[in-house]
N, C-alpha and C positions, 0 to 999 in steps of 0.2 A: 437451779433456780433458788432463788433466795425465799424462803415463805413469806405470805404475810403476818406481821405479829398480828395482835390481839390491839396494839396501838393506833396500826394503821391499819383504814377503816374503807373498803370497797363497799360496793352495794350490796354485791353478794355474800363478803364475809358478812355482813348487816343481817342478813337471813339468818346465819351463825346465831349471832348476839341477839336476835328477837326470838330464838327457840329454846325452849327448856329442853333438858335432858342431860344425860348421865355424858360425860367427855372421857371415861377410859377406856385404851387402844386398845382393839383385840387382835392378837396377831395369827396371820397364818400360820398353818402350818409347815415351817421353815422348811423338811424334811420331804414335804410333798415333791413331786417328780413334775407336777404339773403347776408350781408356784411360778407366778411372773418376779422379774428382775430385775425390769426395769422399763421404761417409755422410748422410744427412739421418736415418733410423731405424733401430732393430730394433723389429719387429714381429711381431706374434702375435694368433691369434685367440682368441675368447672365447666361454664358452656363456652368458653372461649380462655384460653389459658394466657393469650398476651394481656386482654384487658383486665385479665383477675391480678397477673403480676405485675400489673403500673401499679392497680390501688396499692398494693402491700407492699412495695418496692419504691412509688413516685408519693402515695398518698402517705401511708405512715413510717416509709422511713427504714423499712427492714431488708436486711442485705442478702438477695440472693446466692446458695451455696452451690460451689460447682464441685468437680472431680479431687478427690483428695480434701477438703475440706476450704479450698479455694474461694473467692468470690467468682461469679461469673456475672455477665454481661451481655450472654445471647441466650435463646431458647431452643430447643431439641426442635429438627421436623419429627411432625407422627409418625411413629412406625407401626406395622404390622405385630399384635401379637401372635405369640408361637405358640403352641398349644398347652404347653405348660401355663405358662401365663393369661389365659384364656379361660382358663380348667381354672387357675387362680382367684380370678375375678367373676369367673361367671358369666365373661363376655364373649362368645364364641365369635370370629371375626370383627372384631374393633380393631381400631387403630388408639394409638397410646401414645401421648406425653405428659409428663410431668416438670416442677420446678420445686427445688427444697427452700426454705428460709428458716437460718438462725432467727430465735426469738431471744433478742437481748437481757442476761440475766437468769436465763431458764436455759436448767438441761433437757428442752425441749425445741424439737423442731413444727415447721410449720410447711408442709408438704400440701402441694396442690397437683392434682391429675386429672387429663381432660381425655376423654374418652370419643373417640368418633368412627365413625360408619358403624353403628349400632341405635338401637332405640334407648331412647333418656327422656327421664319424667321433669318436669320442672313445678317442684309444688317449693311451698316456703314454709316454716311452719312458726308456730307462736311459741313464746319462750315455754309456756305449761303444757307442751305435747308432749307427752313420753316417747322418747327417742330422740329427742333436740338434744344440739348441743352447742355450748359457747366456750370461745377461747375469751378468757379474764387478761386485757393486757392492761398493766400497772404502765401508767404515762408521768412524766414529768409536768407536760402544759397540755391539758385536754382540750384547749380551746384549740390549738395548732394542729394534733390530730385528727379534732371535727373536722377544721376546717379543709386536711388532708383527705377525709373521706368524701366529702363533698365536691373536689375537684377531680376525685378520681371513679368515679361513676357508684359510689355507695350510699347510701340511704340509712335515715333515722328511723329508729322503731321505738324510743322514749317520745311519750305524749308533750307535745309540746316545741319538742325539736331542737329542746338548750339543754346542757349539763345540768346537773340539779344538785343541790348542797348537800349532802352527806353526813355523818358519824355526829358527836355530839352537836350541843346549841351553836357553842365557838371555834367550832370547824369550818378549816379554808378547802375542805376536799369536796370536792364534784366529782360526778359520774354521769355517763350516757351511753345508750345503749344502742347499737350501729347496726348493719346490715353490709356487707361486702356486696360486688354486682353479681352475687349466684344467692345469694339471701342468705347467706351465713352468718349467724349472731355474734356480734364481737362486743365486752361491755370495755369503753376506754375510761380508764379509773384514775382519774389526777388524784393523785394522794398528797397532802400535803401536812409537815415536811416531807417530802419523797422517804420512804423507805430504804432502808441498806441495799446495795446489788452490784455486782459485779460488772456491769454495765457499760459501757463507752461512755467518759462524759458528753461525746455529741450526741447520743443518744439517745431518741424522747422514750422509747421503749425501756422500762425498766426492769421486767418481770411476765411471766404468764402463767397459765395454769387451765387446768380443763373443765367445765363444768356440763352434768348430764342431767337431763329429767325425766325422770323415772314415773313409772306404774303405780311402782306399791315400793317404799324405801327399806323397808326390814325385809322385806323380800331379793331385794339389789344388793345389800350387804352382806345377806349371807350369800350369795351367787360370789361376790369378789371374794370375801372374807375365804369359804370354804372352798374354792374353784383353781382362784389363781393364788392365795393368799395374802391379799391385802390386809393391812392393816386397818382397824374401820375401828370407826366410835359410833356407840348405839345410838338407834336412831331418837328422837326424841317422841315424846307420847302424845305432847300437847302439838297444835297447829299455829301459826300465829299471822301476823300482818300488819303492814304499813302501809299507809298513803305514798312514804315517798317512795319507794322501792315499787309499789304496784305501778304508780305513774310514769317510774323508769322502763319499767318491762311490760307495759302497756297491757299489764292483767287486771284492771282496776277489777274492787271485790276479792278476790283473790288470797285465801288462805296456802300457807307451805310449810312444810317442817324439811329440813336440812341435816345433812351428816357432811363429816371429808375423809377421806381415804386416802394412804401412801403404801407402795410397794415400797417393803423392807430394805434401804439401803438407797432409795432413790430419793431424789429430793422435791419430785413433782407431785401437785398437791390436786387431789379429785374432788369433785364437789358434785353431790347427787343429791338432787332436789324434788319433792314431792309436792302437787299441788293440789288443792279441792277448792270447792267454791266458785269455778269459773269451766267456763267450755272444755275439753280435753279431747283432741283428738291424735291416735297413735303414729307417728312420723317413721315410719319404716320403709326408705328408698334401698335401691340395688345402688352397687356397688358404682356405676359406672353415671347415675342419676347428679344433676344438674344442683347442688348444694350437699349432696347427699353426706352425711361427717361420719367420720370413724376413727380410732386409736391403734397406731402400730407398739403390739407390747410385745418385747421379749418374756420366753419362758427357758424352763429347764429342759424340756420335753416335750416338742410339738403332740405327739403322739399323742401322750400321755393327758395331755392339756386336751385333747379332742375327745378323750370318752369324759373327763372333768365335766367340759362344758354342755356336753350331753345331758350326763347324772344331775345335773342339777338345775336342768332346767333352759338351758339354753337352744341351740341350732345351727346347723352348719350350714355354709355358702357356698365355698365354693362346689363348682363340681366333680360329682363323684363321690364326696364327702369325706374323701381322704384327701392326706397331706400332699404341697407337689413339691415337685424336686425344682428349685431358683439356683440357677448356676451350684452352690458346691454344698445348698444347705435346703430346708422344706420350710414350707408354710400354709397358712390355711386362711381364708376368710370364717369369722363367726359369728352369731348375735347373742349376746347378752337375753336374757329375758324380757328387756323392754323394746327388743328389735334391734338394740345399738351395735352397730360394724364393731369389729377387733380384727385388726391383724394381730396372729399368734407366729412369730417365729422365731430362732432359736435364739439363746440369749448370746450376746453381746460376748 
């Protein structure tokens, strides 16, 4: 993924720019056995997985990945899982499909999985609950994406229901904040001049990146910072706030202090934000729950990563609470301390 500079100006990064506080990296520790390596997805579930892949496929534009890194054009029947996979997710007789999408620009993927003959919660939450999560996609022409959202069964959650003008006085950048049809927060971020990126120039998609809300932020940084070993800039001390970012993410009143975080060597960019001054309630769905979001990260050492996430405060999902054996390598479901899903398994 290409970062975004300091030039070019999201809503999110705007949280950035409205917080005081100290900006140098602290790295993990390289040498840990339980350091992450890298991102393969964000992920989310679905309550019907054709209509979640027209939005992200017919509505904005992104290309379904098949076998070998392929495009595809059809969708898996549900299978039965096997007990590994099952013991994986926590789902003891569900049935299982998925669809992956390249996100243009980003060494990230954008993986959806729909879980059925099992129970699923269907709650939605507001951008200030701890445990939400949004994927940041950088667009070209945000009015064509809206209007992509809007023909393909997704919904506004900026007040007001239009893009709204962005970074300084005489900026042409807008942003608006969306909903996918499982209520998954997406912010689409017309930057303008568009940003550097590797991109397809047909491409309205130019970039993404992950953003999470947190509890308590110097609390979530050291969990990354000491756990997996991210990279993390301290958090800042002061709180802060805008009219126009509250009206985007529909927390009018609404204070937040912000940090970003990179795993060493990867190029995707985390964004864990802290709110006060507004409602807060904790967003923590299972695994196989109807928006539910969570991160597939490589580490060094499943293993090793599981008593990490333990010591410092975290929890485990799957069941058993040991690793399971996926065709030739392990993995685990885990929560963060703010409740937030990670897939942990072996690096890349």
């Amino acid at each position: 993924m290409q970062p975004i500079k300091t030039a070019f100006v999201t809503a999110s990064a705007m949280f950035s720019m409205l917080a005081a506080g100290a900006m140098f990296a602290q790295t993990g520790t390289e040498e840990s056995p339980s350091a992450a390596t890298g991102v393969r997805a964000i992920i989310h579930s679905v309550a019907d997985l054709d209509k979640t892949v027209s939005f992200y496929r017919d509505g904005l534009g992104l290309e379904m990945a098949g076998p070998g890194g392929k495009p595809a054009t059809t969708l898996p029947a549900p299978r039965a899982l096997d007990e590994a996979l099952s013991k994986f997710t926590a789902t003891h007789g569900a049935k299982f499909r998925n669809a992956t999408f390249k996100i243009p620009g980003a060494k990230l993927d954008l993986e959806l999985t729909e879980f059925t003959d099992t129970a699923r919660k269907n709650v939605q939450p507001h951008m200030q609950d701890p445990g939400a999560a949004t994927l940041v996609l950088t667009v070209r022409d945000v009015d064509a994406a809206l209007a992509g959202v809007n023909k393909t069964g997704g919904s506004v959650l900026s007040i007001g229901g239009q893009p709204m003008k962005i970074g300084p006085e005489n900026s042409k950048s807008r942003s608006i904040f969306v909903r996918d049809p499982d209520g998954f927060m997406l912010e689409l971020a017309g930057i303008q001049p568009p940003p550097p990126s590797d991109a397809p120039a047909n491409s309205n998609i130019l970039g993404g990146r992950i953003g999470i809300t947190v509890e308590n932020l110097d609390q979530t940084l050291k969990f990354y910072h000491d756990v997996l070993g991210f990279e993390t800039k301290p958090a800042p001390a002061a709180f802060a706030t805008n009219k126009t970012i509250a009206t985007l993410i529909d927390a009018e009143g609404a204070e937040w202090r912000i940090s970003t975080a990179k795993i060493p060597g990867s190029p995707v960019e985390w964004e864990f934000l802290e709110f006060k001054g507004v409602a807060r309630k904790p967003f923590h769905l299972a695994v196989p729950d109807i928006g539910s979001p969570a991160v597939s990260v490589h580490v060094k050492d499943v293993n090793a990563a599981i008593e990490a996430v333990k010591a410092g405060g975290g929890s485990i999902v799957t069941t058993g609470g040991q690793a399971v054996k996926l065709g030739p390598a392990t993995g685990i479901f885990v929560r963060d301390p703010n409740g937030f899903l990670i897939e942990l398994i072996p690096a890349a």
